[in-house]
GUDRENPA-247527 format. One record per residue: residue number from 1; residue in one letter; x, y, z of N, C-alpha, C, O, CB in turn. Coordinates in Angstrom, 3 decimals. Glycine has a CB too. Example, Ala and Ser with C-alpha at 12.3 -4.5 7.8 and 13.67 -1.06 7.14 Angstrom:
REM GUDRENPA-247527
  nr rest     n.xx     n.yy     n.zz    ca.xx    ca.yy    ca.zz     c.xx     c.yy     c.zz     o.xx     o.yy     o.zz    cb.xx    cb.yy    cb.zz
   1    A   13.190   -5.690    7.800   12.300   -4.500    7.800   13.200   -3.300    7.800   14.236   -3.319    8.465   11.308   -4.473    9.046
   2    S   12.850   -2.250    7.080   13.670   -1.060    7.140   12.900    0.030    7.870   13.409    1.138    8.039   14.084   -0.598    5.725
END
This chain:
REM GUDRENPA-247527
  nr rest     n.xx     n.yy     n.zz    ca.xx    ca.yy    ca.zz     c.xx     c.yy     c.zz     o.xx     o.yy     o.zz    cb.xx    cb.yy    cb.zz
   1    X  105.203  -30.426   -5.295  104.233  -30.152   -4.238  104.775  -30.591   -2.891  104.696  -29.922   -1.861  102.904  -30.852   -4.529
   2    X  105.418  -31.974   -3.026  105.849  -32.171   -1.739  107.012  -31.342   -1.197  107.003  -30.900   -0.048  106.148  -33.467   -1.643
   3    X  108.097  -31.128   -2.128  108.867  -30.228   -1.768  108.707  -29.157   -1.539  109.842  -28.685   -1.474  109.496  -30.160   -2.251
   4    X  107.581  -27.935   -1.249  106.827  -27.106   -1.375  106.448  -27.283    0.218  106.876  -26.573    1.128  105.846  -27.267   -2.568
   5    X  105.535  -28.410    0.340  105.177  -28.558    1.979  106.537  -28.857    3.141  106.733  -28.206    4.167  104.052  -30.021    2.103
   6    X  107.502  -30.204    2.559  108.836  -29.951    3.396  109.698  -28.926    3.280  110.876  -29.084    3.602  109.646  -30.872    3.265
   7    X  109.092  -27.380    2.661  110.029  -26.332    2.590  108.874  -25.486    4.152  109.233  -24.850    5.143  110.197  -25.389    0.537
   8    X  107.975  -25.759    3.836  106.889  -24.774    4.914  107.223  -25.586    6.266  107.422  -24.875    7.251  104.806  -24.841    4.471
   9    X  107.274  -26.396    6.370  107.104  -27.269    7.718  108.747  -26.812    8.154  108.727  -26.129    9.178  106.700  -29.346    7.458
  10    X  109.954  -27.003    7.683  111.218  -25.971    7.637  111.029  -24.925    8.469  111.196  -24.753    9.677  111.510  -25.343    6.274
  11    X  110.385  -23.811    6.965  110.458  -22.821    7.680  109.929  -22.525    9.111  110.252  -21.560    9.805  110.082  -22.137    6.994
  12    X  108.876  -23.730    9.504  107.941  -22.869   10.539  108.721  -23.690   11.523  108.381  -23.356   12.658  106.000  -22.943   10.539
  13    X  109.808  -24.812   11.540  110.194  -25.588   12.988  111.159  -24.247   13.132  111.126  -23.627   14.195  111.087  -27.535   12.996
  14    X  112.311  -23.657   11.688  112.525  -23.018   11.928  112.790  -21.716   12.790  113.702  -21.309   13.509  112.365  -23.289   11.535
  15    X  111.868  -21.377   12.477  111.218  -20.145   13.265  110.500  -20.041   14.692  110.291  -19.048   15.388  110.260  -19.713   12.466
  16    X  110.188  -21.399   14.902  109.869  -22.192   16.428  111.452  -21.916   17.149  111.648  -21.397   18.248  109.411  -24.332   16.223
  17    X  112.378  -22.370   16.294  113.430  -22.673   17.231  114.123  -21.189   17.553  114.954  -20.977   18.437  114.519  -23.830   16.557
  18    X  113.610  -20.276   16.675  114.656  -18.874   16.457  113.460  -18.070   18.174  113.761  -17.464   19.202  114.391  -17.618   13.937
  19    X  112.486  -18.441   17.717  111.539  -17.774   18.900  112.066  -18.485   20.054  112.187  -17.761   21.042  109.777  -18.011   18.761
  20    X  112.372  -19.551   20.192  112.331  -20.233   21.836  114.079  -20.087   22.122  114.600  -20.390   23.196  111.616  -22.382   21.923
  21    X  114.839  -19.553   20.909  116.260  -19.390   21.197  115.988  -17.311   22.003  116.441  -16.870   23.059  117.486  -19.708   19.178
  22    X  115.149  -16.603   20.984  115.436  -15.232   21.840  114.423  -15.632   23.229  114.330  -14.678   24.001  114.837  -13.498   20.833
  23    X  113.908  -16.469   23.523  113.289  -16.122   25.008  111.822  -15.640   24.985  111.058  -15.556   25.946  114.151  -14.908   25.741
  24    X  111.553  -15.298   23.508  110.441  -15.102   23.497  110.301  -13.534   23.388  109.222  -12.978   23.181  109.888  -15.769   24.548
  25    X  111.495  -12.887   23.549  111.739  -11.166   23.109  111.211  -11.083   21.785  111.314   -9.903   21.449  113.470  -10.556   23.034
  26    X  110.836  -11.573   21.115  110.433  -11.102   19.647  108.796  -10.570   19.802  108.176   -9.585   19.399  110.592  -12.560   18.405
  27    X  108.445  -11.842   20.652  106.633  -11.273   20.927  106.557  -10.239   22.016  105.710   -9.353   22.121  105.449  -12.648   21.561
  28    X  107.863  -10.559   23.033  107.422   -8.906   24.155  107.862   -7.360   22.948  107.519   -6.222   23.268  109.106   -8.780   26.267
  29    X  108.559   -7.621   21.758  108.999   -6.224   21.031  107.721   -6.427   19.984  107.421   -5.402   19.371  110.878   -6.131   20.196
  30    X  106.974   -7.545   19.715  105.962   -7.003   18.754  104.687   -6.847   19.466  103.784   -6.555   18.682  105.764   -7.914   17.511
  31    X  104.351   -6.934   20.559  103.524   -5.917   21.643  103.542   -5.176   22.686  103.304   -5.677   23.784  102.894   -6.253   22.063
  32    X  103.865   -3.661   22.529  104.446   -3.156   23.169  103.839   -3.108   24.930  102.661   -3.260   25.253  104.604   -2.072   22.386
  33    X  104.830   -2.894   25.742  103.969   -3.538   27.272  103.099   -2.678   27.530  102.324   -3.360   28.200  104.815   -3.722   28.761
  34    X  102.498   -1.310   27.471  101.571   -0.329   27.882  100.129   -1.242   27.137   99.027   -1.462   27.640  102.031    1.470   27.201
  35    X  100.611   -1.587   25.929   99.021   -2.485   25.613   98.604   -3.262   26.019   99.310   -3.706   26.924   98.699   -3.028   24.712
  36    X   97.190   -4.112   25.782   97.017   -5.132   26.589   96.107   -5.676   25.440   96.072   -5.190   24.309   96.471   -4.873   28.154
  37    X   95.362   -6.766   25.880   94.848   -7.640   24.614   93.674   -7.393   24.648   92.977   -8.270   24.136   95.025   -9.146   24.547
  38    X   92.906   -6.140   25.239   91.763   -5.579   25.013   91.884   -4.052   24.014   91.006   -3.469   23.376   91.173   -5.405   26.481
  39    X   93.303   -3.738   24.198   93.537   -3.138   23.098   93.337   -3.170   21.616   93.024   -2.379   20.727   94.316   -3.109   23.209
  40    X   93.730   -4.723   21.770   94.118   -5.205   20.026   92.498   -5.597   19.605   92.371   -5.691   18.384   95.496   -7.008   19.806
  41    X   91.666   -5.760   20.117   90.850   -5.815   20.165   89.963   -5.168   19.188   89.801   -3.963   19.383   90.853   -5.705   21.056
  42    X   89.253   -5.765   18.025   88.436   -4.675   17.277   86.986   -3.749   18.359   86.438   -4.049   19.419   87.665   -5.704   15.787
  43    X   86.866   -2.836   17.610   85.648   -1.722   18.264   84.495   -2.901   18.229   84.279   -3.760   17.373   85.154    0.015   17.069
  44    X   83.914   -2.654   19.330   82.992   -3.235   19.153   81.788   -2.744   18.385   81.707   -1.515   18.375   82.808   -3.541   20.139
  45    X   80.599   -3.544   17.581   80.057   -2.918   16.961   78.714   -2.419   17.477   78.366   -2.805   18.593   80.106   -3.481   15.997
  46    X   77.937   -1.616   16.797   77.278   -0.882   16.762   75.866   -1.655   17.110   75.770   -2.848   17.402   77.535   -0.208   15.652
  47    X   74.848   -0.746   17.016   73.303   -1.565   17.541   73.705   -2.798   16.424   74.138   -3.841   16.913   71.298   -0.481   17.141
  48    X   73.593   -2.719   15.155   73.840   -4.138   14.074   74.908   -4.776   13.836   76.012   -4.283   14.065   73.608   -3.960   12.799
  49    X   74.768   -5.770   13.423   75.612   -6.651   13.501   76.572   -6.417   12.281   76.657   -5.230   11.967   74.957   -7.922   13.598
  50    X   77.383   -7.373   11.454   78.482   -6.924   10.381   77.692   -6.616    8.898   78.099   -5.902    7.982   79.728   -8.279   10.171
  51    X   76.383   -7.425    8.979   75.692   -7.991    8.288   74.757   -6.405    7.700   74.326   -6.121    6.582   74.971   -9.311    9.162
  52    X   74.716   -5.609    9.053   73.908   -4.900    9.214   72.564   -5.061    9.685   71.720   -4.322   10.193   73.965   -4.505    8.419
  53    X   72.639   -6.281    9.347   70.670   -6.857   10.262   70.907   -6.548   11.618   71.908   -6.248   12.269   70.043   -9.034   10.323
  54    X   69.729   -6.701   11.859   69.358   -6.199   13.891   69.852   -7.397   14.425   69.768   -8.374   13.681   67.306   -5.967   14.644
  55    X   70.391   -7.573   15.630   71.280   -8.509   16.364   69.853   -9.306   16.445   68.899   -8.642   16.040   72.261   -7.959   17.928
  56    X   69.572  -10.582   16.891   68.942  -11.884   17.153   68.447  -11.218   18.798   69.149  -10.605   19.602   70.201  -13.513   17.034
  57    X   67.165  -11.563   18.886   67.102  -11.416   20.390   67.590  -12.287   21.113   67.932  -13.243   20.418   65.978  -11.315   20.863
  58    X   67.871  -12.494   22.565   68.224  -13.012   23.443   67.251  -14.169   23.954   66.121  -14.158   23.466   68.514  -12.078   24.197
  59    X   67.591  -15.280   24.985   66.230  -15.901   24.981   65.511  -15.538   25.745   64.365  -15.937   25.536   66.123  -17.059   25.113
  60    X   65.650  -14.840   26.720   65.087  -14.003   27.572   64.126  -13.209   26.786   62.997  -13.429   27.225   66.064  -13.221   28.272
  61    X   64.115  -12.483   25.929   63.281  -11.450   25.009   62.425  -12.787   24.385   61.215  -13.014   24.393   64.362  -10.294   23.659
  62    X   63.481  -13.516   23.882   62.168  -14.426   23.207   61.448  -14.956   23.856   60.342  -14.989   23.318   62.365  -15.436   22.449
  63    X   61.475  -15.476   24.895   61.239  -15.671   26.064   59.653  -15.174   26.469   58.603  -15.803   26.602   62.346  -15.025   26.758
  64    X   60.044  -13.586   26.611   58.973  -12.915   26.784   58.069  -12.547   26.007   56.906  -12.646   26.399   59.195  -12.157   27.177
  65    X   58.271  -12.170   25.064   57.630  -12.086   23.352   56.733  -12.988   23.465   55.590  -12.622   23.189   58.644  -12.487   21.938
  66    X   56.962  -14.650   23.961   55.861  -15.375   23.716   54.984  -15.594   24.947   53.772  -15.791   24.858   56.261  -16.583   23.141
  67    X   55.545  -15.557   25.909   54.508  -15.309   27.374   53.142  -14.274   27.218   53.092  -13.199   27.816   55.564  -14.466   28.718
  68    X   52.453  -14.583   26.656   51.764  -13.416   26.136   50.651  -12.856   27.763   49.816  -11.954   27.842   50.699  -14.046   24.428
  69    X   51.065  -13.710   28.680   49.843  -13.265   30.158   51.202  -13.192   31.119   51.076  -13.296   32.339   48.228  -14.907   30.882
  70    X   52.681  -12.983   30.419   53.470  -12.250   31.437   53.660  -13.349   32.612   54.486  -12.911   33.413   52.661  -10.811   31.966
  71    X   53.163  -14.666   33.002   52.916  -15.180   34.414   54.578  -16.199   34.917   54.826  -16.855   35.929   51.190  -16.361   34.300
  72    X   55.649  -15.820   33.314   57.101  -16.238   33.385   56.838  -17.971   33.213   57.533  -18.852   33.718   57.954  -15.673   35.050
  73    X   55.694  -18.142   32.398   55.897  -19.859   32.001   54.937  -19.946   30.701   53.807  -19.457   30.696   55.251  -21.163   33.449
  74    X   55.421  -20.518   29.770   54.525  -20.974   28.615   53.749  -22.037   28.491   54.026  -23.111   29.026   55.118  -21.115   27.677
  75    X   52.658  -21.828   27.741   51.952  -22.554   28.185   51.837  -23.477   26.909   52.680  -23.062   26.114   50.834  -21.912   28.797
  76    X   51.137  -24.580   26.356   51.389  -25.106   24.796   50.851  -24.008   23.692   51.332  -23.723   22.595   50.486  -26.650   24.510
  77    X   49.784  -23.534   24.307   49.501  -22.298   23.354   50.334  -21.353   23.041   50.887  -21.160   21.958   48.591  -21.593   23.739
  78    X   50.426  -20.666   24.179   51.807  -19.383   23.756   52.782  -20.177   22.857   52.972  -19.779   21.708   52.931  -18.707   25.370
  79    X   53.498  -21.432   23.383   54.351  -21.911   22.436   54.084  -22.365   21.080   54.895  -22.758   20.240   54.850  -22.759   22.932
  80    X   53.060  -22.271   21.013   52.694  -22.264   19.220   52.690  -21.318   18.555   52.659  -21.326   17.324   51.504  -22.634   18.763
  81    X   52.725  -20.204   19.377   53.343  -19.196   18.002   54.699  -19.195   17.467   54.941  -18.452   16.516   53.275  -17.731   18.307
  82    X   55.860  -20.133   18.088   56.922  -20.288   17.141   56.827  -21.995   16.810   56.571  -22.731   17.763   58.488  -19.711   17.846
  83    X   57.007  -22.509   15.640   57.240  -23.498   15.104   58.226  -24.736   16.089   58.023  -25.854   16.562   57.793  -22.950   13.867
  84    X   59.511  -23.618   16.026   60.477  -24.587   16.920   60.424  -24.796   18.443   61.203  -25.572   18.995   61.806  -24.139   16.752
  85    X   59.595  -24.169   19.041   59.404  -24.421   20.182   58.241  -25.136   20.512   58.337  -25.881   21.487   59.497  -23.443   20.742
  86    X   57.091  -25.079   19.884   56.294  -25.972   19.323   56.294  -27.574   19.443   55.711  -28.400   20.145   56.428  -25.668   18.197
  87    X   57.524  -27.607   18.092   57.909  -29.107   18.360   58.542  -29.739   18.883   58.609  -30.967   18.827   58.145  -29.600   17.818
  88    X   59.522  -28.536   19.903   60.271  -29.346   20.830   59.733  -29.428   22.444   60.298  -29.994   23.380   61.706  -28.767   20.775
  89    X   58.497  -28.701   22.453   57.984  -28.205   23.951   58.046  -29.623   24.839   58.541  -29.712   25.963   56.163  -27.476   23.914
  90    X   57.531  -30.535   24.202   57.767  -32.014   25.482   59.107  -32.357   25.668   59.382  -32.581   26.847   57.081  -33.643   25.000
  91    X   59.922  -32.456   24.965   61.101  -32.853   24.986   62.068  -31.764   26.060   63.153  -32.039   26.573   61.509  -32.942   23.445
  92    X   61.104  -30.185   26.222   61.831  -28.941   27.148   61.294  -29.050   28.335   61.830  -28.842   29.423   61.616  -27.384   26.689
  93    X   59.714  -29.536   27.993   59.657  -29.672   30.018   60.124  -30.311   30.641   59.496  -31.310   30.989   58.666  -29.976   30.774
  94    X   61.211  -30.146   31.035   61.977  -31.296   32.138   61.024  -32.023   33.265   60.825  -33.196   33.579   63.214  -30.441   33.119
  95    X   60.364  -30.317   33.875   59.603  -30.866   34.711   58.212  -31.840   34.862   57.810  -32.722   35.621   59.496  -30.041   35.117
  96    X   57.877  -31.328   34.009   56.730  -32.345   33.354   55.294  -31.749   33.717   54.295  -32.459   33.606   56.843  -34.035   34.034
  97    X   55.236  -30.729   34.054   54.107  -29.938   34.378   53.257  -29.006   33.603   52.503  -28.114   33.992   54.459  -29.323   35.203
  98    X   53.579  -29.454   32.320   52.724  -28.726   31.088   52.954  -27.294   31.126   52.084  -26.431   31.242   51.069  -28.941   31.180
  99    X   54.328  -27.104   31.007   54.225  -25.506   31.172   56.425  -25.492   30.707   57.186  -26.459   30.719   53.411  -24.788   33.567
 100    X   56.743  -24.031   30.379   58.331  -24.211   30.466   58.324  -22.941   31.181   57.606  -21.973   30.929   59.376  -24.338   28.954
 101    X   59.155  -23.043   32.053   60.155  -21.892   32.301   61.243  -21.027   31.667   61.634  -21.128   30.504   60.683  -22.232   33.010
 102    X   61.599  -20.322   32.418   62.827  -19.837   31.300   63.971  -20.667   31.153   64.729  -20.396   30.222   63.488  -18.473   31.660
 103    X   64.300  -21.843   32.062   65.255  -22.340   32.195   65.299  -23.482   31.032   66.315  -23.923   30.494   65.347  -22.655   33.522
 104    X   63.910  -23.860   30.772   63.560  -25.061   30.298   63.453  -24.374   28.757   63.852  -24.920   27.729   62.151  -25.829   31.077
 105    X   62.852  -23.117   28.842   62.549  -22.493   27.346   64.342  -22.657   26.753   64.642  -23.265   25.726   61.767  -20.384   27.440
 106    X   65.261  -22.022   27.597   66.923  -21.840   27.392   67.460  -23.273   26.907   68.627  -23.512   26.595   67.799  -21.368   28.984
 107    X   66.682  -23.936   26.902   67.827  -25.221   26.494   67.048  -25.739   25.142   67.294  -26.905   24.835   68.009  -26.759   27.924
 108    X   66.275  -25.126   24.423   66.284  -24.811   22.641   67.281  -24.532   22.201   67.157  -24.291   21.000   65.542  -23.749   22.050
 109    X   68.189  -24.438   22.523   69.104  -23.798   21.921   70.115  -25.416   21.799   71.087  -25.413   21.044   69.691  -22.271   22.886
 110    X   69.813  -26.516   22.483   70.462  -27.860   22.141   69.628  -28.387   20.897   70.147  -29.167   20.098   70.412  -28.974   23.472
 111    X   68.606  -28.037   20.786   68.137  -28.733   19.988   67.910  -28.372   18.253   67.530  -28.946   17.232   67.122  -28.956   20.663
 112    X   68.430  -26.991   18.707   68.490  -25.676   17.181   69.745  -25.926   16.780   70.017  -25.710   15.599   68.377  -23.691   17.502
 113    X   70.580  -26.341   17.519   71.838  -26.320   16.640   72.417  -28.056   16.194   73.416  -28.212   15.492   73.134  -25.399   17.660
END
């Protein structure tokens, strides 16, 4: 096993030294110069995600979803229709004015992950 790992660690100083001996011509011939690294790039995908489920809304959408009188601040009520915002609503009003903004709603996202 060990001889196995001091054969990999070899090969790869190896191959460090063979790259920094051509100059680095090995990576300008294995991408050719007309491409660029938005090329290599996979397609981006489609309305769904890889999964196929519908992408996650944004917090902005969620945002609004729960503003239910539109006036761009929640109030403890509106925020009880989700659980997690719910229990974090004191800990989001920065300002302290019984209400979140979007700015204040946006920083759930410290406390979700």
């Amino acid at each position: 096993m060990m001889r196995m790992k001091v054969s990999n660690v070899a090969s790869a100083i190896l191959g460090a030294t063979l790259l920094l001996a051509s100059g680095g011509s090995a990576i300008a011939q294995a991408v050719p110069p007309e491409s660029s690294a938005q090329d290599m790039l996979p397609p981006p995908q489609a309305s769904t995600g890889a999964s196929g489920a519908a992408p996650l809304p944004t917090m902005s959408e969620s945002f609004a979803d729960l503003d239910r009188d539109k006036d761009g601040a929640l109030t403890p009520s509106e925020a009880d229709r989700n659980q997690n915002v719910a229990m974090a609503f004191k800990r989001l009003d920065a300002s302290h004015d019984g209400t979140l903004d979007l700015a204040e709603f946006a920083q759930l996202r410290r406390y979700n992950n």
